[in-house]
matplotlib code that plots the C-alpha trace (Angstrom):
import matplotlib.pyplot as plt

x = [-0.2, 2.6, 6.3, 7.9, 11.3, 12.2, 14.1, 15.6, 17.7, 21.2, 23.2, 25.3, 28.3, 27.9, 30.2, 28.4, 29.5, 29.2, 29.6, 32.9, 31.5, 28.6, 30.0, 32.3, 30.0, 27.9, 30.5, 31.8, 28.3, 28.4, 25.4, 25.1, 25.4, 24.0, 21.2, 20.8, 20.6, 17.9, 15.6, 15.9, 15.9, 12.6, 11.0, 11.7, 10.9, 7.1, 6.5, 7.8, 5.2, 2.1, 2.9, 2.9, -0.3, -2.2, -1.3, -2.0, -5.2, -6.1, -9.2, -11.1, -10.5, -11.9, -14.9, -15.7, -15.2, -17.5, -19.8, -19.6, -20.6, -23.3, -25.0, -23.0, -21.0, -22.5, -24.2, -24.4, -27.8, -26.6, -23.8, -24.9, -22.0]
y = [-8.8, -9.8, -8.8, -6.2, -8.7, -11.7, -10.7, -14.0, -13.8, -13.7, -10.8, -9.3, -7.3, -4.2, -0.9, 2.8, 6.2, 8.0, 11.7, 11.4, 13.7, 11.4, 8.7, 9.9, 11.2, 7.9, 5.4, 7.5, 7.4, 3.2, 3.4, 0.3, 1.0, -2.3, -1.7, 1.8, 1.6, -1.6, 0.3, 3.1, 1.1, -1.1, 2.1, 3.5, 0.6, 0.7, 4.6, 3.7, 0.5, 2.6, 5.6, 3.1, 0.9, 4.1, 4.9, 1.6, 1.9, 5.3, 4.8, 2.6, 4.9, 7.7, 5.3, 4.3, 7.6, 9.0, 5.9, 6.9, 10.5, 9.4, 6.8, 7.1, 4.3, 1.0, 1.0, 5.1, 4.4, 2.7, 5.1, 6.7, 9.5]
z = [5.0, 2.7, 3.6, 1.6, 1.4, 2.1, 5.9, 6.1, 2.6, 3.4, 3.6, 1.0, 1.3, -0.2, -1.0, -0.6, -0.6, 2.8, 3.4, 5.6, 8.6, 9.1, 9.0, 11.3, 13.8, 13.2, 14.3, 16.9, 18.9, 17.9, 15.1, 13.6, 10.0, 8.6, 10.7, 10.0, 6.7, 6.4, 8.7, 6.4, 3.2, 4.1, 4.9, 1.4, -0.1, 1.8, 0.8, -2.6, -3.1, -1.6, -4.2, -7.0, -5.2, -4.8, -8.9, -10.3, -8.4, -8.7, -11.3, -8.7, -5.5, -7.7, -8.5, -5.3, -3.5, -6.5, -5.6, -1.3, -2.2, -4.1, -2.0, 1.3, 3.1, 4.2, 7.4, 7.7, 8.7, 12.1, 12.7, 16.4, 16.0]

ax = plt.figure().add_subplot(projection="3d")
ax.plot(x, y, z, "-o")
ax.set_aspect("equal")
plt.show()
């Protein structure tokens, strides 16, 4: 499966706007940030690319559902459940 990112580009320093209580509460328990905020970035970036892969290939999931409730899935024949 291809990689969403490249995960060995450098890193860039960047500036963000925090709510001040979180960030707060965040440091005080030692939450890495940088870390945080990747983890939570790559998994955006993953719901965001299978929204737009399910769109851009809507037309042939409709065609082959509309093709499995016609003529059923492959080997249903040999299915023992």
């Amino acid at each position: 499966m291809q990689n969403l990112y490249d995960t060995s580009a450098i890193k860039k320093a960047t500036n963000l706007s925090i709510n001040s209580d979180l960030l707060e509460k965040t440091r005080a328990l030692n939450i890495n940030l940088s870390a945080t905020l990747e983890k939570a970035l790559k998994h955006e970036l993953a719901q965001v690319k299978a929204s737009k892969w399910a769109e851009d290939n809507k037309t042939a999931i409709k065609a082959y559902n509309a093709f499995t409730e016609e003529n059923g899935c492959f080997g249903d024949e040999y299915r023992r459940f």
